[in-house]
C-alpha atoms as one frame of an Amber mdcrd trajectory, in Angstrom:
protein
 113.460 126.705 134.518 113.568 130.155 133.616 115.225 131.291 130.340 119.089
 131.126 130.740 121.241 133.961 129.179 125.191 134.769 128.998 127.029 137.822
 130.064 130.396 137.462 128.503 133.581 140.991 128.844 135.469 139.206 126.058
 138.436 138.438 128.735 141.525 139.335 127.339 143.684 136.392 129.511 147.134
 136.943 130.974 149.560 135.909 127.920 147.169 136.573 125.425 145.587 139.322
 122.808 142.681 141.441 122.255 142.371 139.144 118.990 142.008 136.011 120.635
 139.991 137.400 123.611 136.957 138.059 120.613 137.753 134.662 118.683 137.009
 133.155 122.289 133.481 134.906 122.391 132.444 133.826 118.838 132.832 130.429
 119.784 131.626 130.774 123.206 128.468 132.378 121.754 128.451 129.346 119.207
 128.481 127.165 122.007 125.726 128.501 123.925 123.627 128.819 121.168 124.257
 124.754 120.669 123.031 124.340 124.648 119.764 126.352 124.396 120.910 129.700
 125.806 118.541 132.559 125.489 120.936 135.698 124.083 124.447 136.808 124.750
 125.256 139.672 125.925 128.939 142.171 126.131 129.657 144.830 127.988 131.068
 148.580 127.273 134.222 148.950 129.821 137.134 151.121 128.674 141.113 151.835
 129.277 140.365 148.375 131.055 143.821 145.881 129.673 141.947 142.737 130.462
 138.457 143.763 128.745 138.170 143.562 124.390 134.200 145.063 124.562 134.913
 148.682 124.536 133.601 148.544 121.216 130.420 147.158 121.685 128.485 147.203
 118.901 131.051 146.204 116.601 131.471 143.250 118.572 128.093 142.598 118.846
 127.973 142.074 114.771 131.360 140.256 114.648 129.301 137.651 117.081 125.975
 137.754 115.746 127.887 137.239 112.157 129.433 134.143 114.004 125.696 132.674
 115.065 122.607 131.830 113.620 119.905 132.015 116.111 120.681 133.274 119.359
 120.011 136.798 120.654 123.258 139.376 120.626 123.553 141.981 122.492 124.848
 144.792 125.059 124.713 144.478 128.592 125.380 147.020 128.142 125.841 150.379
 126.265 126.987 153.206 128.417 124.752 155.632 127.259 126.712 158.514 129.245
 129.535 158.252 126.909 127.359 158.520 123.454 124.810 160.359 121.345 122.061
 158.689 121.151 121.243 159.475 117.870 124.555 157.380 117.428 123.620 154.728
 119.791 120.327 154.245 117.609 121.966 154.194 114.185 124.918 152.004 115.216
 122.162 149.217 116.696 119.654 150.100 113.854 122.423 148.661 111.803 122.505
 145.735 113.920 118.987 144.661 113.608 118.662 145.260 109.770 122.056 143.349
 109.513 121.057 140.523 112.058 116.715 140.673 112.847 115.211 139.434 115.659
 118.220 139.227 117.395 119.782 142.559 118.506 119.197 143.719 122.134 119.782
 147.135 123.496 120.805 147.665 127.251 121.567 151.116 128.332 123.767 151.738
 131.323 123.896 155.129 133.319 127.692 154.418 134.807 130.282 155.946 132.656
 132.298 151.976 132.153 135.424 153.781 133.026 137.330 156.680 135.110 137.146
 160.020 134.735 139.951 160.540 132.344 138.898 158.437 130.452 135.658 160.192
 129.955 137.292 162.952 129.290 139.171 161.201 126.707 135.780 159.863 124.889
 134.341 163.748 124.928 131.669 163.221 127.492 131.366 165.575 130.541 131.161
 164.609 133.597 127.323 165.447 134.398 126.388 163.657 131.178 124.975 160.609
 133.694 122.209 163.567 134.770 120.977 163.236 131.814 120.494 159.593 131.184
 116.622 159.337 131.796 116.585 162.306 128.889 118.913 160.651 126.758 116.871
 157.056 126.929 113.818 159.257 125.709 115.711 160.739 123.068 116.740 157.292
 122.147 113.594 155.347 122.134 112.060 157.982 119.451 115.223 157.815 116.855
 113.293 154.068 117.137 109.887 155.490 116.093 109.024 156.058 112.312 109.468
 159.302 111.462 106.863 162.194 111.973 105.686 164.609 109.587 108.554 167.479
 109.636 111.146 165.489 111.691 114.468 166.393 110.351 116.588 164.313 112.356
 116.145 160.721 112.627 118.511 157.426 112.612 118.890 155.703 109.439 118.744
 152.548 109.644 117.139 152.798 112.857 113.854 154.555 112.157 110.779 152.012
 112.088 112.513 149.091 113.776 111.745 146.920 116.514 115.232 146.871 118.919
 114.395 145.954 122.590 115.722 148.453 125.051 116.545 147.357 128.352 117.842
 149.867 131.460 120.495 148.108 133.772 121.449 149.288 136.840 123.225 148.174
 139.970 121.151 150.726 142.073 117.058 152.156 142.312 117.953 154.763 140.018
 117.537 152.960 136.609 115.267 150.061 138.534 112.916 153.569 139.184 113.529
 154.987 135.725 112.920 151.268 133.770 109.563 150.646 136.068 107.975 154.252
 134.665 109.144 153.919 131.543 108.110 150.134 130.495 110.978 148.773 130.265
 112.419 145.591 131.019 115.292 145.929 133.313 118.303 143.955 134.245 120.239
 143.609 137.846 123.979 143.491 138.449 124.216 141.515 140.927 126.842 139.581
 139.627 129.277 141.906 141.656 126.761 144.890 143.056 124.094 142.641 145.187
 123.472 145.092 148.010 120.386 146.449 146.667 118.859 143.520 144.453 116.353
 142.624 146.474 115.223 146.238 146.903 115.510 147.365 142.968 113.330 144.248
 141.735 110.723 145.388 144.442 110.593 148.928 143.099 110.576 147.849 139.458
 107.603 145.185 140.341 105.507 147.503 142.537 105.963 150.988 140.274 105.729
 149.377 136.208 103.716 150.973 134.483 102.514 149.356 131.066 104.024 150.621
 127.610 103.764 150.150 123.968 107.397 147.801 124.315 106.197 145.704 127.613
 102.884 145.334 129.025 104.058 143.762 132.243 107.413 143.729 134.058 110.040
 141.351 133.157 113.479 141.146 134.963 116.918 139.479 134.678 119.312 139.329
 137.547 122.941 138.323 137.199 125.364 135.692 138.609 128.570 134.450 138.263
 129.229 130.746 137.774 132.208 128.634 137.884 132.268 125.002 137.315 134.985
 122.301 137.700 135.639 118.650 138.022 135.679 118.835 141.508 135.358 121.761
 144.077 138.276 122.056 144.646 139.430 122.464 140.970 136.707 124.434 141.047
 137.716 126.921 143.885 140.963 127.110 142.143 139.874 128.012 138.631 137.307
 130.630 140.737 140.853 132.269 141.876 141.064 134.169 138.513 137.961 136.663
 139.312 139.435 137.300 142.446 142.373 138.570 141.403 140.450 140.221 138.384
 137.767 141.996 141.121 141.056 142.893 143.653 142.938 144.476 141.070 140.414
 146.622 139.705 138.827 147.769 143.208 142.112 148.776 143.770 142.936 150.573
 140.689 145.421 148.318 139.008 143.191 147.313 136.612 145.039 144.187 134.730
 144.577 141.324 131.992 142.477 138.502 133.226 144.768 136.752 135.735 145.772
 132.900 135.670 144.109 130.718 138.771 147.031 130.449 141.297 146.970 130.216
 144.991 146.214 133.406 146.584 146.023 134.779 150.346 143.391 138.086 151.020
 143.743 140.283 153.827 140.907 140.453 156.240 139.593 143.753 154.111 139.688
 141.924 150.757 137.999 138.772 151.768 135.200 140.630 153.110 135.278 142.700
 149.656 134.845 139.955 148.056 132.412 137.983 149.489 130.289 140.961 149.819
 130.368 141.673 146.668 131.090 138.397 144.514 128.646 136.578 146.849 126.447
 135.420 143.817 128.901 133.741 142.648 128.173 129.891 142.345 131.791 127.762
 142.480 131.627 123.939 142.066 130.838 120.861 140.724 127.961 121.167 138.136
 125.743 119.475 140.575 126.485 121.712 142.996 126.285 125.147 140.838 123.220
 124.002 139.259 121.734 123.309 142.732 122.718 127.175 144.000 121.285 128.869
 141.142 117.893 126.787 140.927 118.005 127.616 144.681 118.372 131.665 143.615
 115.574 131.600 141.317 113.781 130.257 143.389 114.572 132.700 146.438 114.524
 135.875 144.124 111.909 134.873 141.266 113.620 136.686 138.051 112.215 136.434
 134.746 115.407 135.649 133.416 118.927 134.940 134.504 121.988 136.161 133.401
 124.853 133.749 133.554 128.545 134.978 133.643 131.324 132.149 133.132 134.451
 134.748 134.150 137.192 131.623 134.077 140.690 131.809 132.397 140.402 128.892
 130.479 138.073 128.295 127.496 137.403 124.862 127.848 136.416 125.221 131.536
 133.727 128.684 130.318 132.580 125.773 128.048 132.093 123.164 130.485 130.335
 125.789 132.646 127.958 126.909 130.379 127.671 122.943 129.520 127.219 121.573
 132.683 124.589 124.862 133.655 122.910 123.825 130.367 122.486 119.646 131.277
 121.394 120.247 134.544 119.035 122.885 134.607 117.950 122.726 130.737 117.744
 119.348 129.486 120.287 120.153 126.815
């Protein structure tokens, strides 16, 4: 099997707080570091009440402080929405703090609405500007030349992997020309997976950070006791993924029984469609089935349930089946 990674929004659960909602990544992180799990990754999303991420990189060193060995990182940065002189200070910090195990995605998408762009000083063409910004990013990672008066410190001289994610060509273009490995959302934006993975294969070109292409596609996986219990507990991201497509964004919902329109059920399956609900026999069985269909390098493993012990028992059961562990 392929290596087996975590994608993890630091759920902040109906009923609880922002406080818990990062205690519960620590020790989910300590968990799948325990099972074998390649890295761990969290995700910049903002004015978002059921999300405790927006402050990525200090929640990427509150979890990398929690763990010893597995890789921490951002999946990803919203590089719209920084400096990247700031981006490569804040994550040079990281990797002098924690080396060897600090990872670097960029995103082009903003993590938010417009107002709340606004709110974090970016414009709204700051996205045109992403492949620029990346550039400017990767050199505050160079050692410093002869004259240069601006460079990040720490930052300068280190060895942070930089990976572009993307739900669409753009950043599977921009990641293939580039060198750079590249990661997939199609944990909720499959339409153009298949198509993006092509284009990244078919146009890399070798760089001094990858020689050949290497790519991670996401899925979602929930496990239970039985499938039913397993449908049930699968009710929560529903809810979750209704509520924010329809601008109510709220705190991660309890599993309760739940009736979709005609419109939503299609929204969902559309769009949720990796997402692998069952027994651990049976999830195992649909994502060994995926990698084999779609070939990644790596795969990206969301657990988006309400309840701890059941993102536990999913990353557990993924773990025993498809990893020996």
């Amino acid at each position: 099997m392929i290596p087996l990674s975590v994608l993890d929004l630091a759920f902040i659960t109906e009923g609880s707080s922002a406080a818990e909602a990062l205690h519960r990544s620590a020790d989910l992180a300590r968990h799948a570091e325990s099972l074998g799990f390649q890295r761990f990754w969290l995700a910049e999303h903002h004015s978002m009440p059921g999300i405790a991420s927006a402050a990525t990189a200090v929640v990427i060193g509150y979890v990398a402080g929690a763990t010893k060995t597995i890789r921490v990182g951002a999946g990803g940065i919203m590089l719209p929405n920084h400096a990247p002189l700031a981006v490569a200070e804040a994550f040079g910090t990281l990797e002098s703090l924690y080396p060897g195990r600090i990872d670097l995605g960029l995103g082009r998408a903003p993590g938010s609405d417009q107002a709340t762009m606004r709110a974090l000083r970016r414009d709204p063409t700051s996205a045109d500007r992403f492949p620029q910004d990346v550039v400017e990013l990767l050199r505050y990672f160079e050692k410093p030349q002869p004259g240069q008066t601006v460079f990040a410190v720490p930052g300068a001289g280190l060895t942070v992997p930089v990976w572009l994610l993307g739900s669409s060509l753009f950043s599977a273009h921009l990641a293939a020309i580039m060198g750079l490995p590249f990661a997939f959302a199609s944990h909720f934006a499959p339409d153009l997976m298949e198509d993006a993975l092509a284009l990244y294969r078919e146009r890399f070109e070798p760089s001094e950070r990858l020689q050949s292409p290497y790519a991670m596609l996401g899925v979602n996986a929930v496990i239970g006791e039985t499938n039913a219990k397993a449908q049930q507990a699968a009710t929560s991201l529903q809810q979750h993924f209704i509520a924010l497509r329809q601008g109510r964004p709220t705190t991660f919902p309890a599993p309760r029984p739940v009736s979709w329109n005609g419109q939503e059920q299609r929204l969902l399956d559309s769009t949720l469609r990796h997402t692998f609900v069952g027994t651990a026999e049976t999830v195992a069985q649909n994502i060994s089935a995926f990698v084999e269909r779609y070939r990644p390098d790596e795969l990206l493993i969301g657990a988006p349930l309400f309840s701890q012990e059941e993102r536990r028992r999913t990353l557990r059961g993924i773990a025993h089946h498809l990893m020996g562990a």
